[in-house]
C-alpha positions in Angstrom: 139.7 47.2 106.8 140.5 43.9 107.8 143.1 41.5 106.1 140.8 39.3 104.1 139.1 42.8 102.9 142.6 43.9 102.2 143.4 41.2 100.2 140.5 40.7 98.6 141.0 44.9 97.4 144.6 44.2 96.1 143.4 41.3 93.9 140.6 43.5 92.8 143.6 46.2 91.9 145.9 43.5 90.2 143.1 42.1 87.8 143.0 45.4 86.3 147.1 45.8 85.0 147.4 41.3 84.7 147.3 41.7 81.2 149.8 44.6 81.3 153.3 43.4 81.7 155.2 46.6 82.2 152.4 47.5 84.7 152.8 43.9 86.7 156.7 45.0 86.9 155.8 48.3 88.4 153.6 46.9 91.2 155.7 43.8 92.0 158.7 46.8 92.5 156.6 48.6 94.3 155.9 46.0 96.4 159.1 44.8 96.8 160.1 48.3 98.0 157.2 48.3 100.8 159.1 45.3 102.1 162.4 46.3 102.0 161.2 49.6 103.9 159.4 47.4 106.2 162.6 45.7 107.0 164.6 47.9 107.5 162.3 50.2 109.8 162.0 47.0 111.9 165.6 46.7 112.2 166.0 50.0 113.0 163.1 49.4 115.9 165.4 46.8 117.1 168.2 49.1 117.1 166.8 51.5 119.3 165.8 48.9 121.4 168.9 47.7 122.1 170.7 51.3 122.5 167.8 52.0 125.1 168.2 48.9 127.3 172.2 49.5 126.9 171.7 53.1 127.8 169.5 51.4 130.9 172.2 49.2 132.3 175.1 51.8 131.9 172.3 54.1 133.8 172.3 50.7 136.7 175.8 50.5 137.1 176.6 53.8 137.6 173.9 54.3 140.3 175.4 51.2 141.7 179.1 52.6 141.9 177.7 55.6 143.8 178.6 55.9 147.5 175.3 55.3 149.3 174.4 58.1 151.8 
């Protein structure tokens, strides 16, 4: 599936519960929860990102304090 298809199947979904209330609630939290867990596994992406490419430099500058043979 593409986006538009996506899309177009999530408004399909939604017309079915617009009349509901409590049911619009507990797909905007739903929602709202696929975000937040979006975030924060992006975050966390960056994280290890950043630990790797210290982890690299610390590796550089140790090979570099090594007495060459």
């Amino acid at each position: 599936m593409n986006a538009v298809q996506i899309n177009a199947a999530l408004h399909r979904e939604l017309s079915y519960i617009v009349t509901d209330e409590v049911l619009m609630e507990q797909a905007l939290k739903a929602l709202r929860q696929i975000r937040r867990d979006r975030r924060i596994s992006l975050a966390m992406q960056r994280l290890a990102e950043i630990e790797k490419e210290d982890a690299e430099l610390k590796a550089g500058e140790e090979q570099s304090h090594l007495p060459k043979t």
